[in-house]
C-alpha positions as CSV (number, residue, x, y, z in Angstrom):
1,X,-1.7,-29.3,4.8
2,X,1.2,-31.6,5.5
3,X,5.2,-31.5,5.2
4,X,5.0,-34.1,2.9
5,X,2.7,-32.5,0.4
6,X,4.6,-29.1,0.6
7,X,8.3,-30.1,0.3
8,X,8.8,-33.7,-1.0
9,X,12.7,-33.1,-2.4
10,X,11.1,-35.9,-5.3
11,X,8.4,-33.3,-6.2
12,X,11.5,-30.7,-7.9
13,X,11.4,-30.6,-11.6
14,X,15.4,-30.0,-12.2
15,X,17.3,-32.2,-10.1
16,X,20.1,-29.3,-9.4
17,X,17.3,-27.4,-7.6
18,X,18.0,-27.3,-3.4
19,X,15.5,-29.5,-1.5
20,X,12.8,-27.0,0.3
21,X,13.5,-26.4,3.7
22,X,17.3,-26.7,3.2
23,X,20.4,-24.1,3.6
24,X,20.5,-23.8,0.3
25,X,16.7,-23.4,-0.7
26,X,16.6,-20.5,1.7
27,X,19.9,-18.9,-0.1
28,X,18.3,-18.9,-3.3
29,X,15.5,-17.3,-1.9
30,X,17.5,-14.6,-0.3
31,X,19.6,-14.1,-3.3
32,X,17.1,-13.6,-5.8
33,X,14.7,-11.9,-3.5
34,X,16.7,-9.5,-1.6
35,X,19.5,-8.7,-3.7
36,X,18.2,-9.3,-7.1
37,X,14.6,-8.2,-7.8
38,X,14.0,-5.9,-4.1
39,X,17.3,-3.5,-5.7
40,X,15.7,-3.3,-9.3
41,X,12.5,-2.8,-7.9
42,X,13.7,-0.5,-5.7
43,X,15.9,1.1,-8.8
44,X,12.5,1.6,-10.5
45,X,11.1,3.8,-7.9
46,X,13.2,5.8,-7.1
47,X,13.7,7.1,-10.2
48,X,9.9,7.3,-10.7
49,X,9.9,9.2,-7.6
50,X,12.7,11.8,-8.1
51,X,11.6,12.2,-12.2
52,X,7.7,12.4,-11.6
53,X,6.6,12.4,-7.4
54,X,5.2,8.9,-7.4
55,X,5.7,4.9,-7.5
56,X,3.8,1.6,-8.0
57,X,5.2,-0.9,-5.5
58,X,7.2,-3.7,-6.0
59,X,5.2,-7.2,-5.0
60,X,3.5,-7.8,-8.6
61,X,6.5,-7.7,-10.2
62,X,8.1,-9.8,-7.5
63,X,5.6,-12.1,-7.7
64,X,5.6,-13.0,-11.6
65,X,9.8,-13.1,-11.4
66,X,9.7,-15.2,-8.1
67,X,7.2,-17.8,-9.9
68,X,9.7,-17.8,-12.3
69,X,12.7,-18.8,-10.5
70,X,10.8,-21.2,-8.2
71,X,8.6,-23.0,-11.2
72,X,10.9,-26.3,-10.8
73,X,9.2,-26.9,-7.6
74,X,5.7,-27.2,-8.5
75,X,2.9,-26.1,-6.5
76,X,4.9,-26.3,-3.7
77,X,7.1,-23.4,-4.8
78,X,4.3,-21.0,-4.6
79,X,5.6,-20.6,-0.6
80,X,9.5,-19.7,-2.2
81,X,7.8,-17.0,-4.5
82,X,5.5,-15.5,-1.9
83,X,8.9,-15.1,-0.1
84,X,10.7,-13.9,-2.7
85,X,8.3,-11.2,-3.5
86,X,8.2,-10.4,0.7
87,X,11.6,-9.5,0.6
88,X,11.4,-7.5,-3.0
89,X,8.9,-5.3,-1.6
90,X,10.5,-4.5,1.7
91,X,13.5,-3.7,0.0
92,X,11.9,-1.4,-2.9
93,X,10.1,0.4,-0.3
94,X,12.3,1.5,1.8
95,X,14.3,2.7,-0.9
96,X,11.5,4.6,-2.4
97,X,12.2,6.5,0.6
98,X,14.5,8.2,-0.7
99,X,12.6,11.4,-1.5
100,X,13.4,11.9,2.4
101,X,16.8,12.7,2.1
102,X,16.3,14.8,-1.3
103,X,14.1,16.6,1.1
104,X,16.4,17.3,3.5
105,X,19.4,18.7,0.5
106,X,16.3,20.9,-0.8
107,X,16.0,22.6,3.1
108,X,19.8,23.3,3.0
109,X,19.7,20.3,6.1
110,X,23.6,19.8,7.1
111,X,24.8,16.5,6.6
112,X,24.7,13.6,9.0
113,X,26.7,10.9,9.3
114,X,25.4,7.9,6.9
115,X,24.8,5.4,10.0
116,X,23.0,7.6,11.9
117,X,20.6,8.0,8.8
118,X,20.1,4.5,8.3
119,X,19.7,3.6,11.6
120,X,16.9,5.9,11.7
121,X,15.6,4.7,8.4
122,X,16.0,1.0,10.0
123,X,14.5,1.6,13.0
124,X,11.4,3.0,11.3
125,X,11.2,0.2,9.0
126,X,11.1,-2.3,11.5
127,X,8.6,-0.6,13.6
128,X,6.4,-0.2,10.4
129,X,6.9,-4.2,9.6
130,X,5.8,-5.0,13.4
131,X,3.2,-3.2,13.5
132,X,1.9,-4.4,9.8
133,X,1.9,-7.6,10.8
134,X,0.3,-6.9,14.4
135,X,-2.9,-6.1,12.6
136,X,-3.1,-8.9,10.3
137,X,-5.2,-11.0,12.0
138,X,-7.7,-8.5,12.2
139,X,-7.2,-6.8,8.5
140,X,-6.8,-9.6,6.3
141,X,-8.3,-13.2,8.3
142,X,-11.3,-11.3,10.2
143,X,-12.2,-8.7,8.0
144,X,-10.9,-10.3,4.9
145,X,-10.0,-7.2,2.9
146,X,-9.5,-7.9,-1.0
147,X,-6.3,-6.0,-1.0
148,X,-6.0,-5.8,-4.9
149,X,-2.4,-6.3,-5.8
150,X,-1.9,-8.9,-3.1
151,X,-4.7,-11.4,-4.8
152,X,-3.3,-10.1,-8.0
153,X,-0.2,-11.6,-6.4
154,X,-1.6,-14.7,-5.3
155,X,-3.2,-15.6,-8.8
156,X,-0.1,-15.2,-10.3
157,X,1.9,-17.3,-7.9
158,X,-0.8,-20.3,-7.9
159,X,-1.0,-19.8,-11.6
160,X,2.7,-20.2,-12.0
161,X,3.3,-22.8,-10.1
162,X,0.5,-25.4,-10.3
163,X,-0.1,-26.8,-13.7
164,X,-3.8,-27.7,-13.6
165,X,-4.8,-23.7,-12.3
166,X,-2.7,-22.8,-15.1
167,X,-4.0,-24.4,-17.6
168,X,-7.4,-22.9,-16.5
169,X,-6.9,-19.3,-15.7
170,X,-3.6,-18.5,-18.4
171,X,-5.9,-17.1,-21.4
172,X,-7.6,-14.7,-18.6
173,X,-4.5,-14.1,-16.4
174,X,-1.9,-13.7,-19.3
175,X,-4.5,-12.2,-21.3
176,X,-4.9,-9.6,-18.6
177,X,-0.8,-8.9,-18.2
178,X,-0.5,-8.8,-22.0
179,X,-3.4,-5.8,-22.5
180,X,-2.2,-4.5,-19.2
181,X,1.8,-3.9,-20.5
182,X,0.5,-2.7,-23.9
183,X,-1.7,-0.1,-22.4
184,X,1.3,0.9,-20.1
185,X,3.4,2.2,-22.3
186,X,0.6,3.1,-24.7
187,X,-0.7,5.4,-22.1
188,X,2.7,7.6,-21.5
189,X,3.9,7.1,-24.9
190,X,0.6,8.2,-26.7
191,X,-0.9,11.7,-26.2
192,X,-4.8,11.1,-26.6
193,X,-4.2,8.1,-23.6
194,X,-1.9,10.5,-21.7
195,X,-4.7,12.9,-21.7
196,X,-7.6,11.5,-20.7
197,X,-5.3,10.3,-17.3
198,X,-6.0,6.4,-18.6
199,X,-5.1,4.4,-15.6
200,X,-4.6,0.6,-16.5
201,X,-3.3,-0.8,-12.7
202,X,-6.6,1.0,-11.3
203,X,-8.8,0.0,-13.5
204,X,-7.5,-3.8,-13.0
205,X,-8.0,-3.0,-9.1
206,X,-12.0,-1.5,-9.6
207,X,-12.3,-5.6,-11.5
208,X,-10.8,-6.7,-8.5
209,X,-13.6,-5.3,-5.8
210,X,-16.0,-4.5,-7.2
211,X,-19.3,-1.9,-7.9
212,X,-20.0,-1.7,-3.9
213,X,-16.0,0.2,-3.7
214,X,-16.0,1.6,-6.3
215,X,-19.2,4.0,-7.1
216,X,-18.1,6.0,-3.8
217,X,-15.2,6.6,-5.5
218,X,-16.9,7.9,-8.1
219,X,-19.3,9.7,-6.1
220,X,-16.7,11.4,-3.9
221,X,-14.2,12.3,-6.9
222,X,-17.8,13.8,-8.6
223,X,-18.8,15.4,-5.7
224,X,-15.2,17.0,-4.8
225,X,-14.7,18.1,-8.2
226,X,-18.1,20.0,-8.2
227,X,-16.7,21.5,-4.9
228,X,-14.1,23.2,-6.2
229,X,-15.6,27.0,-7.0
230,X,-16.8,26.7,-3.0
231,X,-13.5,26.3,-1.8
232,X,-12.3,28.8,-4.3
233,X,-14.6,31.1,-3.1
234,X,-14.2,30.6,0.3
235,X,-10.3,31.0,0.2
236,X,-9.1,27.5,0.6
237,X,-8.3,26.7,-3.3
238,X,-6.3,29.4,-5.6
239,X,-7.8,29.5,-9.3
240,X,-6.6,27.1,-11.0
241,X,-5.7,24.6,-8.0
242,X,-6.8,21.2,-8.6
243,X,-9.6,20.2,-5.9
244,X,-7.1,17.2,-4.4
245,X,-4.8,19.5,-3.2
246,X,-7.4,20.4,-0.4
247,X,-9.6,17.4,-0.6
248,X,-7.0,14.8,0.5
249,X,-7.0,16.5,3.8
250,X,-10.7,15.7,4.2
251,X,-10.1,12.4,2.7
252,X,-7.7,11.2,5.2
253,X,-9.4,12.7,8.0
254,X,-12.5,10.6,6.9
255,X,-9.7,7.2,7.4
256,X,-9.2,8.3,10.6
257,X,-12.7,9.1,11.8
258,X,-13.9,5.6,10.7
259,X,-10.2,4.2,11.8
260,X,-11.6,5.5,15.1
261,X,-14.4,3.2,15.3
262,X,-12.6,-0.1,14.1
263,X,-10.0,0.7,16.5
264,X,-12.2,0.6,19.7
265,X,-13.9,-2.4,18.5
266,X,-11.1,-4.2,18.4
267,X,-10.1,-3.3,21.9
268,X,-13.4,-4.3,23.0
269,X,-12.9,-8.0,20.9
270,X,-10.0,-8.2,22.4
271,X,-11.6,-7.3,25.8
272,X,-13.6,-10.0,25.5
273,X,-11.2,-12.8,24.8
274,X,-9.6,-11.7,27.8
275,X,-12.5,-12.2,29.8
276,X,-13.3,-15.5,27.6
277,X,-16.2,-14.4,25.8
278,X,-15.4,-14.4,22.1
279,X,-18.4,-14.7,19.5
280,X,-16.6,-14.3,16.3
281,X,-13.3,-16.1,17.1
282,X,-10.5,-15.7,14.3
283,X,-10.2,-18.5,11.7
284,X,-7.6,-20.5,12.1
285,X,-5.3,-20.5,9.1
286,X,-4.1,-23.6,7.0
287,X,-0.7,-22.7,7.0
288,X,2.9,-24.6,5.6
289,X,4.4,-26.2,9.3
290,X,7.3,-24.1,10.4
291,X,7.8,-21.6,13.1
292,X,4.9,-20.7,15.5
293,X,3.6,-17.3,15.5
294,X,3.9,-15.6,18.5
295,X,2.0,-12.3,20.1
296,X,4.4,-11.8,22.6
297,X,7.4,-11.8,20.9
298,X,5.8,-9.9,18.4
299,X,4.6,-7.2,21.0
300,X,8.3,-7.0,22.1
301,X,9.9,-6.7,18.6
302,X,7.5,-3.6,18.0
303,X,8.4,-2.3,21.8
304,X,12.0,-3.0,20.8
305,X,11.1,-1.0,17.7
306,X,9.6,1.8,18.7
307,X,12.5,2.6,21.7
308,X,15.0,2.5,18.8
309,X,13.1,4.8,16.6
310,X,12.8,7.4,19.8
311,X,16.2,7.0,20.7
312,X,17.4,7.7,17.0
313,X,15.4,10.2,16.4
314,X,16.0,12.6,19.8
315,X,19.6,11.8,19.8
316,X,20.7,12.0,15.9
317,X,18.0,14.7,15.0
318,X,17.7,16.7,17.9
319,X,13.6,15.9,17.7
320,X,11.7,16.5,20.6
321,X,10.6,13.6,22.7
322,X,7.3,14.7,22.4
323,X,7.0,15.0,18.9
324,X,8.2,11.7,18.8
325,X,5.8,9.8,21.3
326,X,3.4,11.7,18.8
327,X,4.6,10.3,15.9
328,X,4.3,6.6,17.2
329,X,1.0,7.0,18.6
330,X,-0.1,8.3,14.7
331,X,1.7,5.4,13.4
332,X,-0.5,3.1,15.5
333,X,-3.6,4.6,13.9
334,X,-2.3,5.3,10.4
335,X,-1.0,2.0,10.0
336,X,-4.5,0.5,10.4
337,X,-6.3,3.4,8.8
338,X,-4.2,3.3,5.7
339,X,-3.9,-0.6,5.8
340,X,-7.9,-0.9,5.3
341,X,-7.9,1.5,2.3
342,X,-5.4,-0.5,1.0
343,X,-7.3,-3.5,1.5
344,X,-10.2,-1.4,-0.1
345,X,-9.1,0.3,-2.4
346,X,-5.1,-0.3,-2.9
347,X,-4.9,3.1,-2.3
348,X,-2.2,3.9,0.6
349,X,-2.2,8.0,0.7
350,X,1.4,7.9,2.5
351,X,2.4,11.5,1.6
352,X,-1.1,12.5,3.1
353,X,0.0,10.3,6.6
354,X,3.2,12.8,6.3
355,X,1.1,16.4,5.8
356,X,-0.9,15.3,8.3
357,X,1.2,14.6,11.3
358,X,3.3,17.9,10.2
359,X,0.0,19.8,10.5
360,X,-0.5,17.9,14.0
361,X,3.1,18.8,14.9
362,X,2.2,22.5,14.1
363,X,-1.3,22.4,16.1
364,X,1.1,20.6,18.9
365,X,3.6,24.1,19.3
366,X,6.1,22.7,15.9
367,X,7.5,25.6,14.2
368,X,11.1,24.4,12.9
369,X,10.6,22.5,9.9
370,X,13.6,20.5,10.0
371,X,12.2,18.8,13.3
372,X,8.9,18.5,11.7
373,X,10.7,16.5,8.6
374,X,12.5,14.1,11.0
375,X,9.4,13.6,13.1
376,X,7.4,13.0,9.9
377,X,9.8,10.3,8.7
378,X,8.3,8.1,11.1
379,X,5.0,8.4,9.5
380,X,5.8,8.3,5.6
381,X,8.5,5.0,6.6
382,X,6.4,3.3,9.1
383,X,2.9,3.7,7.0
384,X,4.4,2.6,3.7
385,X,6.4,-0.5,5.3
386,X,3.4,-1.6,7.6
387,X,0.7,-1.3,4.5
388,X,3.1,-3.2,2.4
389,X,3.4,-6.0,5.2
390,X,-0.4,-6.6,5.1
391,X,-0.6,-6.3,1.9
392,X,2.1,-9.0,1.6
393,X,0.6,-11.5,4.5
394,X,-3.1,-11.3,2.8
395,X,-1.1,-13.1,-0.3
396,X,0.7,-15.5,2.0
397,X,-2.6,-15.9,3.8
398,X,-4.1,-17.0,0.7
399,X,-1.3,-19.1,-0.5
400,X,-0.7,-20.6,3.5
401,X,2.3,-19.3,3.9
402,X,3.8,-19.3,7.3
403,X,3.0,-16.4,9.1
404,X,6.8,-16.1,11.6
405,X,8.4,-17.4,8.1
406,X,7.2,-14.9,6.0
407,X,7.6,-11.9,8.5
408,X,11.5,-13.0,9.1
409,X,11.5,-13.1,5.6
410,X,10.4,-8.8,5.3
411,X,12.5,-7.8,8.0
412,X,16.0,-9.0,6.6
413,X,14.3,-7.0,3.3
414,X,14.0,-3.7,5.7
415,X,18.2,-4.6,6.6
416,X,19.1,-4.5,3.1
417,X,16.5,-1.9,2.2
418,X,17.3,0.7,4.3
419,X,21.4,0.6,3.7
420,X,20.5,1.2,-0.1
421,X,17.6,3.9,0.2
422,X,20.2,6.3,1.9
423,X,23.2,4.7,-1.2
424,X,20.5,5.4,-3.7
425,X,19.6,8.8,-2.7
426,X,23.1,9.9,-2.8
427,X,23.3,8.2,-6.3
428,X,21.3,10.2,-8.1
429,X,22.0,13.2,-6.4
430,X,25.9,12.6,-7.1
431,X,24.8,11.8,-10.9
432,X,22.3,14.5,-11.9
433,X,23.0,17.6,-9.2
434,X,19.9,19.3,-10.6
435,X,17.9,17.0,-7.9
436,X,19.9,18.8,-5.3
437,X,18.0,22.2,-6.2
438,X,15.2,23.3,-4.6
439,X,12.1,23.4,-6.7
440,X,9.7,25.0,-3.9
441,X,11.5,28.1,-4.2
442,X,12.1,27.9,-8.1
443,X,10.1,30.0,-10.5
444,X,7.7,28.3,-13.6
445,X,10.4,28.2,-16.3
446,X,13.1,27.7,-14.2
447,X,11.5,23.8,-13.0
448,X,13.4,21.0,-14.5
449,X,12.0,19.5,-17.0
450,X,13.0,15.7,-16.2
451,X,13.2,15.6,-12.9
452,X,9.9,17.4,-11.1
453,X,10.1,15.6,-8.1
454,X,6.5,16.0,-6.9
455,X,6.2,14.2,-4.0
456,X,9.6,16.1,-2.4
457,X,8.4,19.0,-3.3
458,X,5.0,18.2,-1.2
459,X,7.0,17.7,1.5
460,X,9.4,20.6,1.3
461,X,6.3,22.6,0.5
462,X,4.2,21.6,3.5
463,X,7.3,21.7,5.9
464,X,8.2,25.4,5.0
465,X,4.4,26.3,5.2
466,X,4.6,25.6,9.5
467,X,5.9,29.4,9.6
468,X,3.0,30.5,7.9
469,X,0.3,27.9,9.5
470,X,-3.2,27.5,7.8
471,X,-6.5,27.3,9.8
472,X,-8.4,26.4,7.0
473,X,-6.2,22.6,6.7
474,X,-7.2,21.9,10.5
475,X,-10.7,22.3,9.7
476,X,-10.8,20.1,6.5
477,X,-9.0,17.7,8.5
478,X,-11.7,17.9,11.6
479,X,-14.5,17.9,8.4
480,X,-13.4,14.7,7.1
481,X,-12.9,13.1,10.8
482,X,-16.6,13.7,11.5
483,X,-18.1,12.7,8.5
484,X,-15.6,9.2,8.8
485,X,-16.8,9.2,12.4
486,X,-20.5,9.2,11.6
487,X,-20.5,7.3,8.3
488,X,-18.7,4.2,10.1
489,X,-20.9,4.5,13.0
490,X,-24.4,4.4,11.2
491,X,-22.6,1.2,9.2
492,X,-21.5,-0.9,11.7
493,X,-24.7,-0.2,13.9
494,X,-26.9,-0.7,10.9
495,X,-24.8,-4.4,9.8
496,X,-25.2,-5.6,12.8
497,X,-28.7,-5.1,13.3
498,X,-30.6,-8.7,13.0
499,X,-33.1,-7.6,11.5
500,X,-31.3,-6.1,9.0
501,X,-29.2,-8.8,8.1
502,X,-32.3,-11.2,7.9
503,X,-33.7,-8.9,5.8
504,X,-30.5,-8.9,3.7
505,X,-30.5,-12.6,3.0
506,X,-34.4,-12.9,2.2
507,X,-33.5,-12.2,-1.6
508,X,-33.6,-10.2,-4.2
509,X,-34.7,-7.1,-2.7
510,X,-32.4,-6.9,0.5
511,X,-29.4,-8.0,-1.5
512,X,-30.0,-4.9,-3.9
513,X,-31.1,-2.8,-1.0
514,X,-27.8,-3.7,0.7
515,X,-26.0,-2.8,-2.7
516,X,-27.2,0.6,-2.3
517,X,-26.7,1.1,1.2
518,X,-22.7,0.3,0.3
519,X,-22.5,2.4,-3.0
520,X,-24.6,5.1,-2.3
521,X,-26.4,5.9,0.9
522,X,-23.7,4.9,3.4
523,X,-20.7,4.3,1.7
524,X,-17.5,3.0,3.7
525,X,-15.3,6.1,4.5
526,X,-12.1,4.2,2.9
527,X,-13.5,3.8,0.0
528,X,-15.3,7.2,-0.3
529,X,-12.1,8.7,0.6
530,X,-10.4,7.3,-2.6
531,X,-11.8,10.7,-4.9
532,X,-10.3,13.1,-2.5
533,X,-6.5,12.3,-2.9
534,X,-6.5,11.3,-7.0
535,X,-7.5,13.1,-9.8
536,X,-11.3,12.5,-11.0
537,X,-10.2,10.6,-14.3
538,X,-8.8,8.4,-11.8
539,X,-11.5,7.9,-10.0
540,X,-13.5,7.1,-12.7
541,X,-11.3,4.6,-14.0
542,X,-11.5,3.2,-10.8
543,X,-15.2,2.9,-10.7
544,X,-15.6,1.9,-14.3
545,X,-13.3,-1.4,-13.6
546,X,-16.1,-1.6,-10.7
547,X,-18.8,-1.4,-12.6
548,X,-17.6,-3.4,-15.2
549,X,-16.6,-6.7,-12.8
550,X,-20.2,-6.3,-11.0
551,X,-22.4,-6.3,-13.8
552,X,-20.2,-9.5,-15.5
553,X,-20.3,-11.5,-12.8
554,X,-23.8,-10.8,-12.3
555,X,-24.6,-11.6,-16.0
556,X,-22.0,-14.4,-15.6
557,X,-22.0,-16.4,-12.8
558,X,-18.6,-18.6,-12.0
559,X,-18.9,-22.3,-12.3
560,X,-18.7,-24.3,-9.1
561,X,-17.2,-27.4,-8.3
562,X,-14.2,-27.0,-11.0
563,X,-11.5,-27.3,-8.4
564,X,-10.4,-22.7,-8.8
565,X,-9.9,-21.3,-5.6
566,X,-13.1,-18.9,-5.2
567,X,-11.0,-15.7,-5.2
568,X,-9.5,-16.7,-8.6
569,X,-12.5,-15.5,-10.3
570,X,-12.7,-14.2,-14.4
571,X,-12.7,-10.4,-13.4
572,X,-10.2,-10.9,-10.5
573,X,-7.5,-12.9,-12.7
574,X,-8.0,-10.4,-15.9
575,X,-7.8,-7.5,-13.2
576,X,-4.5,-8.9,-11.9
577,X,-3.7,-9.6,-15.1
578,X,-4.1,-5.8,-16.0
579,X,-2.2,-5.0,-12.8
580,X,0.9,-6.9,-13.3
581,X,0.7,-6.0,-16.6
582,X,1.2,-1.8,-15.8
583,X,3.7,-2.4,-13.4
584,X,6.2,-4.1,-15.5
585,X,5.5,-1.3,-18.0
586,X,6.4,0.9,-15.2
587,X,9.4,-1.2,-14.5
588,X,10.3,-1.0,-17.9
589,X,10.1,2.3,-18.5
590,X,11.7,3.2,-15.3
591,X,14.8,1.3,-16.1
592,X,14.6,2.8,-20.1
593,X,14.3,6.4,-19.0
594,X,17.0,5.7,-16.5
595,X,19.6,4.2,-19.3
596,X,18.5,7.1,-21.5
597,X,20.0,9.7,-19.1
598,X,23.0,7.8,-18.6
């Protein structure tokens, strides 16, 4: 792919548009991107997050408005949009951080000077962005994980912007964002929707990857659900609990066994290189000329990182050095644990990353909860940031987007991001003072009625529990860690057996045998993991969309030779579709609740 294919200034539409690769191309970008759609984004959820404890991410929504803007310039704007959405979701993330400092009003914390706080919240960011993007190569050009909303992102962007892919994909892709917006509303807005927990986005994202994710999401949701007298019984659940709120523990520790495994085989990989021996060397990407990527200076940005996010974090918040070497050295893990279920699954458990290390803390000698919530900032930040980078670079990496380009384009979004998730925090506190109360210490009737702020009052809820430490969490954790361990273990040993793969590719009756041994007999850990931290209605809307794409495109073969890119297939556009679809509902009503109450 050449310079002259990607930014002739002759190929704009609208003469008044700024030449690609000029001052003011790059402007555009910034302005629309990083001050335009990353604050409404960002808007969006937060106030998802302080009315109702959760948030869908910016990037689809990016991407559709950021095709928008940079239609004029053909196919080759699809490189301007991928940006645009880059910074959109940087800058809506970290402000969805702002359940952080609700947390720390709710634990009676005393106020800290605003710099301090977002240099903190800065720091984190950046480290969380490095590290993303250090684990690219591996995540989303070796492994090639689907990561839903980023193909969603990358249909809609080469839709968009390239006539002749839009003229063959807009009945499914449109078709897809239309059902998926209806649905979204329909689904808050009517009660028999509402209660059967329909879930439109993860529905789209079971299209997206398919029966062989999917059914152990199913199975696991099943199988916890079923579970739920035993750990009654045995004192971890209260009656009436729902089964997650011990299962996600198990869950996550099953990411971090199998995280365990894919971690020392990269080392080894990378072992080998070193010594010159590499059998399965990395493709090279056909990316837009621009700045090299380089290692190096990417290994010192996230050294650079992680001394400012120490230095922060023992000098503004009084945290133990040692709590925060721990903290970095779970980022490292998480932040490739979490990445492949997000690549999996588009499930990033974040608020289970924070438990987690505050449990760890404990385990370590942590009894002050107001280190442990400082300590676990670097863990909710980092995790959420560094997924969203590799969520982000899998799109670039199908558009060819330049890798230093697009990762210069996510950390000016982390700048602006983190200067308006501490200014939007104190927004809404300033404008509705009921978010200031604390909830965790707040009878039934007394809860507010618009505002339940459930993923604060996890955190509050899990911090204040370190004075009153439960064994039975360690051992879920250790439970789940084993069964991720050996799971992963028997997988890889068993894919890379010749035998078995010959056997594989002899037909019919290794392909289905293969089928089986990913759905049912030895599942991947990241996807079985997926029924432990959602609600089973969820999981099963997860692994009908599955079931659904599998058995069409095994019914329904796609045409070859028609000029589509292979991952724009029928079930991935209309999964997209569905995907963009619910989160401009969510925008929507994010913004409309928000006007209501004003």
């Amino acid at each position: 792919m050449t310079d002259a294919v990607l930014s002739p200034a002759d190929a704009r539409r609208w003469a008044w548009l700024p030449p690609i690769g000029t001052p003011g191309y790059y402007a555009l970008l910034v302005v629309v991107g990083m001050l335009v759609l990353g604050p409404l984004g960002g808007l969006a959820a937060s106030y998802m997050n302080f009315a109702v404890g959760f948030y869908v991410n910016a990037q689809v929504m990016a991407g559709i408005l950021g095709s928008i803007v940079t239609l004029g310039y053909g196919a080759a704007g699809r490189h301007g949009a991928n940006y645009m959405q880059t910074m959109a979701a940087s800058v809506a993330g970290m402000m969805a951080m702002s359940s952080l400092l609700q947390a720390r009003v709710w634990m009676g914390l005393p106020p800290v000077p605003t710099w301090q706080m977002v240099s903190y919240m800065l720091a984190i960011g950046l480290l969380g962005c490095g590290i993303g993007m250090l684990y690219t190569p591996v995540l989303v050009e070796r492994m090639k994980l689907t990561y839903p909303s980023g193909l969603a992102v990358a249909n809609i962007i080469r839709a968009l912007t390239d006539p002749v892919l839009l003229k063959q994909s807009v009945a499914r892709l449109f078709g897809g964002m239309g059902v998926g917006l209806g649905l979204g509303v329909a689904s808050v807005k009517v009660a028999v929707l509402g209660a059967i927990e329909m879930s439109v986005a993860t529905f789209g994202a079971g299209l997206i990857v398919g029966a062989r994710i999917t059914i152990p999401a199913i199975t696991s949701g099943l199988l916890f659900w079923a579970l739920t007298p035993t750990f009654v019984e045995i004192g971890w659940l209260k009656d009436g609990e729902p089964f997650r709120k011990i299962a996600f523990l198990i869950a996550l520790g099953m990411i971090l066994g199998a995280t365990v495994i894919d971690i020392a085989l990269i080392l080894w990989q990378a072992f080998q290189r070193l010594r010159g021996v590499d059998p399965d060397p990395l493709p090279v990407a056909d990316e837009m000329r621009g700045p090299r990527h380089s290692v190096p200076r990417l290994l010192a940005f996230v050294a650079a990182s992680a001394v400012a996010v120490v230095v922060c974090g023992t000098q503004f918040f009084d945290v133990p050095l040692l709590f925060m070497l721990m903290g970095l050295g779970m980022t490292a893990v998480l932040v490739m644990g979490n990445g492949i279920s997000v690549g999996i699954s588009d499930s990033n458990p974040i608020s289970s990353a924070f438990v987690v290390s505050v449990i760890v803390f404990a385990l370590a000698g942590l009894t002050d909860p107001m280190v442990g919530l400082m300590a676990a900032t670097v863990l909710l930040v980092a995790t959420s940031i560094g997924c969203d980078m590799q969520q982000d670079r899998s799109t670039g990496w199908r558009l060819g987007s330049n890798r230093a380009l697009q990762f210069r384009f996510q950390v000016s979004g982390i700048l602006v991001g983190a200067l308006l998730a501490v200014g939007i925090a104190e927004l809404f506190m300033a404008a509705y003072p009921v978010l200031r109360l604390d909830q965790t210490v707040m009878s039934a009737d007394q809860q507010p009625a618009q505002w339940s702020s459930a993923m604060t009052y996890k955190f509050v809820g899990v911090l204040r529990g370190l004075s009153e430490p439960n064994p039975h969490q360690t051992v879920a954790i250790l439970i789940g860690l084993g069964f991720g361990f050996g799971v992963e273990l028997a997988r890889k040993l068993l894919k890379r057996a010749v035998a078995y793969r010959r056997f594989v590719a002899s037909g019919r009756a290794g392909f289905v045998t293969d089928f089986c041994v990913d759905a049912l007999v030895l599942p991947s850990p990241y996807a079985f993991s997926f029924g432990g931290f959602v609600n089973l209605p969820t999981s099963l809307w997860f692994g009908a969309g599955g079931i659904v794409s599998s058995l069409f495109n095994s019914l329904r073969p796609a045409p070859q030779g028609d000029g589509t890119p292979s991952d724009m297939s029928t079930t991935s556009l209309v999964g997209g579709g569905l995907i963009a679809g619910d989160a401009l509902a969510a925008l929507g009503l994010g913004v409309a609740g928000l006007l209501a109450l004003l």
